[in-house]
Residue frames as a rotation matrix with the C-alpha (Angstrom) as fourth column:
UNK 1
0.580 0.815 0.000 0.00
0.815 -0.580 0.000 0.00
0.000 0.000 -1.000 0.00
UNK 2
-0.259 -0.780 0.569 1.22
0.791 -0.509 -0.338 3.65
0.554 0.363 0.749 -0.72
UNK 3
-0.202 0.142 -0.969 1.48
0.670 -0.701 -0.243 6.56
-0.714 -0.699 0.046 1.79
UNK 4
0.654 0.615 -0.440 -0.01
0.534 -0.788 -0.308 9.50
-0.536 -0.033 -0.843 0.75
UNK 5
0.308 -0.613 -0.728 3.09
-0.485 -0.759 0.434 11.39
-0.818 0.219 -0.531 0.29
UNK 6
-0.545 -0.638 0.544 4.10
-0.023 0.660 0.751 8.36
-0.838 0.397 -0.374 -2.63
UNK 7
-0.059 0.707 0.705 1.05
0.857 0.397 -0.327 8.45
-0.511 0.585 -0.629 -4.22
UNK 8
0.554 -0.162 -0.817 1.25
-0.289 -0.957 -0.006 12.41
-0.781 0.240 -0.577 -4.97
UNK 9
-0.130 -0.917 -0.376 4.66
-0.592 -0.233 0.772 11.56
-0.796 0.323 -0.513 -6.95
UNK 10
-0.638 -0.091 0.764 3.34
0.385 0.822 0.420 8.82
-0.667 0.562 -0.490 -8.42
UNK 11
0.587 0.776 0.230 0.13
0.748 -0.412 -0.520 10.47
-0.309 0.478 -0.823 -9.98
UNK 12
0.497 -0.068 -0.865 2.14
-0.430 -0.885 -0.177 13.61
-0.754 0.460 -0.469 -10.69
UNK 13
-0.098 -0.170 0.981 4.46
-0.272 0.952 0.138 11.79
-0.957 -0.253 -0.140 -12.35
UNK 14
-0.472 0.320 0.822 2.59
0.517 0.855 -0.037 9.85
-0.714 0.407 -0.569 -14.39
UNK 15
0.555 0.632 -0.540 0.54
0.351 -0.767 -0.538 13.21
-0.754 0.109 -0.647 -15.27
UNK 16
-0.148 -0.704 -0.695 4.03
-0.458 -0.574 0.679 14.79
-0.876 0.419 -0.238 -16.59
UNK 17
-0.812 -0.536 0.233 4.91
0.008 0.390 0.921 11.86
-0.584 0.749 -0.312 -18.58
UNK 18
0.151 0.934 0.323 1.22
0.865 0.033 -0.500 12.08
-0.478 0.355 -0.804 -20.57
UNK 19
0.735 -0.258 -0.627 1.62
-0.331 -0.944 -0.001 15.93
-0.591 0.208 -0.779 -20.99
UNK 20
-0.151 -0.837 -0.526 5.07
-0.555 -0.368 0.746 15.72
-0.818 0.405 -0.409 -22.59
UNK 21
-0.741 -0.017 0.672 4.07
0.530 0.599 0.600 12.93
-0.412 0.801 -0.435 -25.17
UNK 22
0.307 0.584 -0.752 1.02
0.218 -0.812 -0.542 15.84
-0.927 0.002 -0.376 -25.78
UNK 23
-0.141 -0.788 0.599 1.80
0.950 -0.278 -0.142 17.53
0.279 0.549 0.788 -28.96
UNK 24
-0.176 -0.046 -0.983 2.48
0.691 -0.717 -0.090 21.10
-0.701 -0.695 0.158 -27.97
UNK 25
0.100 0.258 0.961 1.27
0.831 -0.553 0.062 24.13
0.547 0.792 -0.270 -29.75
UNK 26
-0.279 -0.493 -0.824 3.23
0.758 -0.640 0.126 27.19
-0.590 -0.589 0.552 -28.88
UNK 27
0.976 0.191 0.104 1.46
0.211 -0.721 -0.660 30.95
-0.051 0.666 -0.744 -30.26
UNK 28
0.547 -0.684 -0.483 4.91
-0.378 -0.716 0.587 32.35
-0.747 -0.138 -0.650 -30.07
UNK 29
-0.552 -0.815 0.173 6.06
-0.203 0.333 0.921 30.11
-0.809 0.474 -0.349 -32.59
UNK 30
0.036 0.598 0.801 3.14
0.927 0.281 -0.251 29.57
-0.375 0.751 -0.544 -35.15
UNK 31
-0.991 -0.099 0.091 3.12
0.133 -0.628 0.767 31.34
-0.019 0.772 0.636 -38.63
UNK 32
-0.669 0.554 0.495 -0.56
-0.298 -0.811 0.504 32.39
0.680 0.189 0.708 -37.40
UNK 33
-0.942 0.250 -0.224 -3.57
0.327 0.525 -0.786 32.08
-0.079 -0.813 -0.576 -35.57
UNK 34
-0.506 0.788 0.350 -6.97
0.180 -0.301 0.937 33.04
0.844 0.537 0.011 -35.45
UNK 35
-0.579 0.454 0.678 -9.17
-0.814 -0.370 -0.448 35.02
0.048 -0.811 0.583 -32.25
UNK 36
-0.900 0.267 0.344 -11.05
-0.304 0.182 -0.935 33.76
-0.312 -0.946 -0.083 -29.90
UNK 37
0.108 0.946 -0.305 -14.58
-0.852 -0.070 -0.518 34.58
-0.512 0.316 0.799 -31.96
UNK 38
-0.282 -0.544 0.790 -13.26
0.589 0.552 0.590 33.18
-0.757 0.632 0.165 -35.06
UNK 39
0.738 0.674 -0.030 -14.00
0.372 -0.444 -0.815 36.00
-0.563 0.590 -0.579 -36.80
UNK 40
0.396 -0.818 -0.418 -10.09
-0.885 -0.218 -0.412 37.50
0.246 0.532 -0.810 -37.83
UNK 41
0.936 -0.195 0.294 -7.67
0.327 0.793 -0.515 35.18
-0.133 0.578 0.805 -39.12
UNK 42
0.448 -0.743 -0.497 -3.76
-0.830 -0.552 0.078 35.73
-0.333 0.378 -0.864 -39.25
UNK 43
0.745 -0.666 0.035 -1.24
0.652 0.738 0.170 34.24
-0.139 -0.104 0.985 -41.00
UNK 44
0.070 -0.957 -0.283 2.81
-0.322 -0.290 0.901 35.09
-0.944 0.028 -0.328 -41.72
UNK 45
0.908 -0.178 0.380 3.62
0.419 0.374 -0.827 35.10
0.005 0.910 0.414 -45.67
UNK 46
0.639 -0.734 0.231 7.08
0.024 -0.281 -0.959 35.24
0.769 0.618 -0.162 -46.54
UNK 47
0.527 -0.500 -0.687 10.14
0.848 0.355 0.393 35.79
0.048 -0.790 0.611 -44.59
UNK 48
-0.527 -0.834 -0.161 12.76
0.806 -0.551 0.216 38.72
-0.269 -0.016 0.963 -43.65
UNK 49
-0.869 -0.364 -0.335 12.79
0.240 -0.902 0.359 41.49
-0.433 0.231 0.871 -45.58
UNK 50
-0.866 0.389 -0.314 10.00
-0.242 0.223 0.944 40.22
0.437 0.894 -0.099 -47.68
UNK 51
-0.623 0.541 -0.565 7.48
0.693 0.716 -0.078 39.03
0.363 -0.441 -0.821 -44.53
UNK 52
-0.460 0.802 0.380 3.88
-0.623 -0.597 0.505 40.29
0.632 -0.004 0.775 -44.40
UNK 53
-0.987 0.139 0.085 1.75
0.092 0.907 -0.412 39.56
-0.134 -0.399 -0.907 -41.99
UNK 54
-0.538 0.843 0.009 -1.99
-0.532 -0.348 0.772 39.41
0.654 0.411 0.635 -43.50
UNK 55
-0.822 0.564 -0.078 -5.00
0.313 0.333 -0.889 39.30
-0.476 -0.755 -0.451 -41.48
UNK 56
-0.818 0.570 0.084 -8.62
-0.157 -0.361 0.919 38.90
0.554 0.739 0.384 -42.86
UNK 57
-0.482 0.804 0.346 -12.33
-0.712 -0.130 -0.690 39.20
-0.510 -0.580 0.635 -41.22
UNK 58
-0.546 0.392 0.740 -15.11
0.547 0.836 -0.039 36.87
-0.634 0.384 -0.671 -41.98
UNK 59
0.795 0.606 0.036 -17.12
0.530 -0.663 -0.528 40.17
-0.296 0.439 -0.848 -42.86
UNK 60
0.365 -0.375 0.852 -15.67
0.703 -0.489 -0.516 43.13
0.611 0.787 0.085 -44.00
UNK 61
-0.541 -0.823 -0.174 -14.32
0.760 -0.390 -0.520 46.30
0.360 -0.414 0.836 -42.88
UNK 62
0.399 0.916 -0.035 -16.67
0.901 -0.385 0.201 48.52
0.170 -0.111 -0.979 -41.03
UNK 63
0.667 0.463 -0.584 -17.30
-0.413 -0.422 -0.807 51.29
-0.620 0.780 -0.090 -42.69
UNK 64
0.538 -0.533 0.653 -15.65
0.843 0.351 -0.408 49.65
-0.011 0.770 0.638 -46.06
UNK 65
0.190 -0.423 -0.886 -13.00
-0.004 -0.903 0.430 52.02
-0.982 -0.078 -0.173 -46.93
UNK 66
0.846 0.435 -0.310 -12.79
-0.120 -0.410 -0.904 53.21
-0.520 0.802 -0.294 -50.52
UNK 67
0.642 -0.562 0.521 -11.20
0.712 0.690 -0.132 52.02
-0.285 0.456 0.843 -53.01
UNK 68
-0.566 -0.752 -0.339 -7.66
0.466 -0.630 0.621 54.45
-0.680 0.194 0.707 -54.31
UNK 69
-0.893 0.008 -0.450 -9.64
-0.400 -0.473 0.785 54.48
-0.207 0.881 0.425 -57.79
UNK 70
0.415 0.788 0.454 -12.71
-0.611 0.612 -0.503 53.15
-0.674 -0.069 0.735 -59.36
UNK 71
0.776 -0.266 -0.572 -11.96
-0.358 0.561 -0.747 49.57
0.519 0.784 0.340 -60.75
UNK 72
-0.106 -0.918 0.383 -8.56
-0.994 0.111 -0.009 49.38
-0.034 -0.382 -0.924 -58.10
UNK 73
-0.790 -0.424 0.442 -9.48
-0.496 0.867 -0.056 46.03
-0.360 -0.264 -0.895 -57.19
UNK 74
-0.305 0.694 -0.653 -11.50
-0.744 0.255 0.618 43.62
0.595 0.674 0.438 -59.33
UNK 75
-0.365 0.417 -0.832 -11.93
0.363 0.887 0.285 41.12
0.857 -0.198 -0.475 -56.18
UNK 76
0.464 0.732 -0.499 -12.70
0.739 -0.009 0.674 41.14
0.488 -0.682 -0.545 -52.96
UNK 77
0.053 -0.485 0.873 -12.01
-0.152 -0.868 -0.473 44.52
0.987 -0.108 -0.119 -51.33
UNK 78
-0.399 0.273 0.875 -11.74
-0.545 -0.838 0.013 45.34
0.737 -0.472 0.483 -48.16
UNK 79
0.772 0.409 -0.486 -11.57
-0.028 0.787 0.617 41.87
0.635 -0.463 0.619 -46.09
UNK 80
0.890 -0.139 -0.434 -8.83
0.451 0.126 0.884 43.07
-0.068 -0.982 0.175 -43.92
UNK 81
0.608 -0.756 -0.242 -5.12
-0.763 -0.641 0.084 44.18
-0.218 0.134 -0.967 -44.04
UNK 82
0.390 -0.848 -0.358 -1.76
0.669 0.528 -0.523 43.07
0.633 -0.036 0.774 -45.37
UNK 83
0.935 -0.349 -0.064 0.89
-0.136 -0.520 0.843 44.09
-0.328 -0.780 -0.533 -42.73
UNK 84
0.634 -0.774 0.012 4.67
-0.036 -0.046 -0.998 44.70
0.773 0.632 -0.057 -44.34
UNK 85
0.525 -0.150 -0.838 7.26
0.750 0.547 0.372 43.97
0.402 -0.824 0.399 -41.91
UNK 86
-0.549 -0.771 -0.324 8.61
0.770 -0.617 0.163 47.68
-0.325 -0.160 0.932 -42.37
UNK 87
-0.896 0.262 0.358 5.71
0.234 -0.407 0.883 49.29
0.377 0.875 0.303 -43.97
UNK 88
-0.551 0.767 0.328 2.08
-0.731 -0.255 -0.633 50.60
-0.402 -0.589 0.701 -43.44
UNK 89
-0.570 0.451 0.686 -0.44
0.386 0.885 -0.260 48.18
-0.725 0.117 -0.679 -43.83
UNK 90
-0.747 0.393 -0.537 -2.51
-0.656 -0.297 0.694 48.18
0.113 0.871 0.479 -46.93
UNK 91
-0.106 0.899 0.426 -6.06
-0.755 0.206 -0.622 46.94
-0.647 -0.388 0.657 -47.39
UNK 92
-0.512 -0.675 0.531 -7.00
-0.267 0.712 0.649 43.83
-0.816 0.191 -0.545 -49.15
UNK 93
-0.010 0.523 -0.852 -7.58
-0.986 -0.145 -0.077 43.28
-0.164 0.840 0.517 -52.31
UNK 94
-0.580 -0.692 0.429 -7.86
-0.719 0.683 0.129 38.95
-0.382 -0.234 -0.894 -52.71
UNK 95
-0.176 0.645 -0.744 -9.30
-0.869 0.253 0.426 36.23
0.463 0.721 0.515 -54.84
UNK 96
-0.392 -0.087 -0.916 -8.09
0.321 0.920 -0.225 33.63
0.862 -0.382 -0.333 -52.16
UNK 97
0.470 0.139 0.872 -8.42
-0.592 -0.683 0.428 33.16
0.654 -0.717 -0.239 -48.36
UNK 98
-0.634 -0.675 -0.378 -6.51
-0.099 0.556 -0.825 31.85
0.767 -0.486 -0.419 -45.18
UNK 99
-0.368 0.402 0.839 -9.60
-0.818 0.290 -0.497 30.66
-0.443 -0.869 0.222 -43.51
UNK 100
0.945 0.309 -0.105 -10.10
-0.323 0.930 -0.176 26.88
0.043 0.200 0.979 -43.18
UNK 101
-0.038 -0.984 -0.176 -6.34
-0.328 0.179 -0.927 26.84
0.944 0.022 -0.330 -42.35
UNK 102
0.772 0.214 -0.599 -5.82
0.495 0.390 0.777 25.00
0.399 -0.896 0.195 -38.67
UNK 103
-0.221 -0.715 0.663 -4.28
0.131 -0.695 -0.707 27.65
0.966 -0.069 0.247 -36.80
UNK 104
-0.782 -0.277 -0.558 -4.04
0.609 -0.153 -0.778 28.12
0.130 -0.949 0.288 -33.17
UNK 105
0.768 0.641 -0.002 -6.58
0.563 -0.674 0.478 30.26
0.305 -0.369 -0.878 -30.85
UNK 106
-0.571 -0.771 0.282 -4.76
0.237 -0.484 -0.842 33.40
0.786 -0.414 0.460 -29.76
UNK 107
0.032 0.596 -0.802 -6.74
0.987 0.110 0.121 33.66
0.160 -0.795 -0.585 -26.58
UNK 108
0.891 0.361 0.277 -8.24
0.206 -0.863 0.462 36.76
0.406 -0.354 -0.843 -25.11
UNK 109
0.830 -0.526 0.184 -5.39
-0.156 0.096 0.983 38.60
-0.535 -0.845 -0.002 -23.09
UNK 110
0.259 -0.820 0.511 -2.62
0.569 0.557 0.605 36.88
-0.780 0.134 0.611 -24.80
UNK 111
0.228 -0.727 -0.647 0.18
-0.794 -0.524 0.309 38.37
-0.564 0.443 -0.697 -27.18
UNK 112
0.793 -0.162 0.587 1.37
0.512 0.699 -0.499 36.43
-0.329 0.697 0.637 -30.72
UNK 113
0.319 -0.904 -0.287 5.20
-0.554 -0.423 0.717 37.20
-0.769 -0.070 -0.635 -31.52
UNK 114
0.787 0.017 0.617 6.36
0.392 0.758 -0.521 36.43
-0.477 0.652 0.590 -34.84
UNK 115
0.148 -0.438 0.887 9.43
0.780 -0.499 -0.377 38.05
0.608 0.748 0.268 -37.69
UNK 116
-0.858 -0.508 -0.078 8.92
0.511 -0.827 -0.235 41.19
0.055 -0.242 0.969 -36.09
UNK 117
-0.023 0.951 0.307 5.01
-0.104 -0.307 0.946 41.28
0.994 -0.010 0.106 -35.42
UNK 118
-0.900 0.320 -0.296 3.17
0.432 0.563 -0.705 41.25
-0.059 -0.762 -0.645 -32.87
UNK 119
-0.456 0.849 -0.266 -0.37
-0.096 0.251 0.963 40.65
0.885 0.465 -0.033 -32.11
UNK 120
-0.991 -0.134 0.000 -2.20
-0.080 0.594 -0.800 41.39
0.107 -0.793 -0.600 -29.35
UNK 121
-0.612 0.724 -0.317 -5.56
0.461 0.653 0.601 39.57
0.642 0.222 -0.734 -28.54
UNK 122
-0.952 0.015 0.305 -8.64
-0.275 -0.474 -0.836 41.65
0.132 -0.880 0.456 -26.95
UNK 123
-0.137 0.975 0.177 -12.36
0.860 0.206 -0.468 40.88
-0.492 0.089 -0.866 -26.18
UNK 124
0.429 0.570 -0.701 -13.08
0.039 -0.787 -0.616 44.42
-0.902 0.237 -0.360 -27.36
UNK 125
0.993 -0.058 -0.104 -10.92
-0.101 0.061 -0.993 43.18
0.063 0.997 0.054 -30.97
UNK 126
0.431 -0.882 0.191 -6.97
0.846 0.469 0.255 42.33
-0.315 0.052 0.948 -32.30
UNK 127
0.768 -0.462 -0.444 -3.92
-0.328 -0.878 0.348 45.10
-0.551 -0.121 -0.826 -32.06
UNK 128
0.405 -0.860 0.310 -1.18
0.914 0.385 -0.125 43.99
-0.012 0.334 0.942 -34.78
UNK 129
0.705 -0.656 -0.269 2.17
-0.638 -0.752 0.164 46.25
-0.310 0.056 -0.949 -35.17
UNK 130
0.593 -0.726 -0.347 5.45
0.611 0.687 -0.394 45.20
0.525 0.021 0.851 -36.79
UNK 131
0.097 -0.912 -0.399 9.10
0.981 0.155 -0.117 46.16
0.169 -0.380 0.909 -35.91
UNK 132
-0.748 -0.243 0.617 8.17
0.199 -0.970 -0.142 50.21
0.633 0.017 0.774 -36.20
UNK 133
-0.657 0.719 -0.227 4.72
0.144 -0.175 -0.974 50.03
-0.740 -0.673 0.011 -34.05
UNK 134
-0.639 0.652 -0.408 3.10
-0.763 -0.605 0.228 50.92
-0.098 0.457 0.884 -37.07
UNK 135
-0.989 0.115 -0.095 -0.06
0.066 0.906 0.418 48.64
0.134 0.407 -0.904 -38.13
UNK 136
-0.479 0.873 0.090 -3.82
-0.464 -0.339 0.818 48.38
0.745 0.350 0.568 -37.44
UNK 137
-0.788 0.513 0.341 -6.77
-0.228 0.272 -0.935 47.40
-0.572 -0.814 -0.097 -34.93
UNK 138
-0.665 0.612 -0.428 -9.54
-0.658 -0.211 0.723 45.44
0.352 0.762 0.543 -36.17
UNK 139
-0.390 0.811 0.435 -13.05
0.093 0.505 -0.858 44.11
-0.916 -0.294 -0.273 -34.54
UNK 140
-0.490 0.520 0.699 -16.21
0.869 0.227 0.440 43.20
0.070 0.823 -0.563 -36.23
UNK 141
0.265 0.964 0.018 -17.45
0.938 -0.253 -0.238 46.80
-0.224 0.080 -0.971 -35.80
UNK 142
0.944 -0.252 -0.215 -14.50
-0.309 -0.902 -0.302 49.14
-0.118 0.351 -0.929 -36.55
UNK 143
0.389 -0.910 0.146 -10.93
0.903 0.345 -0.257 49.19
0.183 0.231 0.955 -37.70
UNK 144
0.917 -0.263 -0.301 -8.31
-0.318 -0.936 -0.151 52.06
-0.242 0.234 -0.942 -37.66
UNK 145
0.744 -0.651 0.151 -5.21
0.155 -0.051 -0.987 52.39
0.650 0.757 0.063 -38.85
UNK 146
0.671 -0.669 -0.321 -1.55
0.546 0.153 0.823 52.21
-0.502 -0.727 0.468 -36.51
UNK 147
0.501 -0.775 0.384 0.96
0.505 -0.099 -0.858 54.80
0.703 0.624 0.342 -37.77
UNK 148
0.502 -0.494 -0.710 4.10
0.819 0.007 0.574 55.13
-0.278 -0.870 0.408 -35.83
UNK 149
0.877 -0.388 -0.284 6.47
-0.424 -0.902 -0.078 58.16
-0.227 0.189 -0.956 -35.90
UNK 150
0.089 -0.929 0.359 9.26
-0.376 0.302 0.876 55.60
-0.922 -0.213 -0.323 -36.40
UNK 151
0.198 -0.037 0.979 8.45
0.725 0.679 -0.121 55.09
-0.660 0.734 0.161 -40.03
């Protein structure tokens, strides 16, 4: 029979070794994720110099924001931002989409570190910025723009 104090060790233990055979899914290391709702969607395209990080709604942008020209974009406008890893973000124009990818939850609260993004997760919507602060805020009922003085 085991004393109390044996059984603890044994049950933790046993607990660990379970957990570690787990497979582990770490936001700080995934090339995206997707909120809490499931309504925005990031992922990480590219790499270095060249790495964007693009983030798209199920709906649109509230208020839609106007196109540069009439005709700019012959698909879908206005389903979220691309983020440059040095650059202001730019709205999307896109024939494709990166939902139905299996990406991670970035929980309420929680922060997503990638290249030189980051991402942080609220109930009240998602803060991205890259390596200058610049970048954008976007819920399902407004959006604004992020522009740092360091660009």
């Amino acid at each position: 029979m085991m004393c109390n104090g044996t059984k603890r060790i044994f049950i933790l233990t046993l607990i660990s070794s379970i957990v570690s055979l787990l497979p582990q899914v770490s936001i700080a290391e995934s090339s995206g994720f997707k909120t809490p709702s499931g309504n925005i969607v990031c992922a990480l395209e590219g790499t270095g110099e060249n790495a964007r990080l693009r983030c798209e709604l199920r709906s649109y942008l509230k208020p839609k924001p106007p196109q540069p020209y009439p005709g700019y974009c012959q698909f879908d406008w206005g389903k979220g931002f691309s983020l440059p890893v040095s650059l202001k973000p730019s709205v999307l124009c896109i024939s494709d989409t990166i939902f139905g990818g299996s990406y991670p939850v970035l929980k309420y609260n929680q922060t997503w570190r990638h290249q030189g993004f980051n991402c942080v997760s609220k109930r009240v919507g998602l803060t991205c910025t890259n390596l200058y602060g610049t970048g954008f805020f976007l819920s399902r009922e407004k959006w604004r723009v992020i522009v740092s003085d360091n660009l």
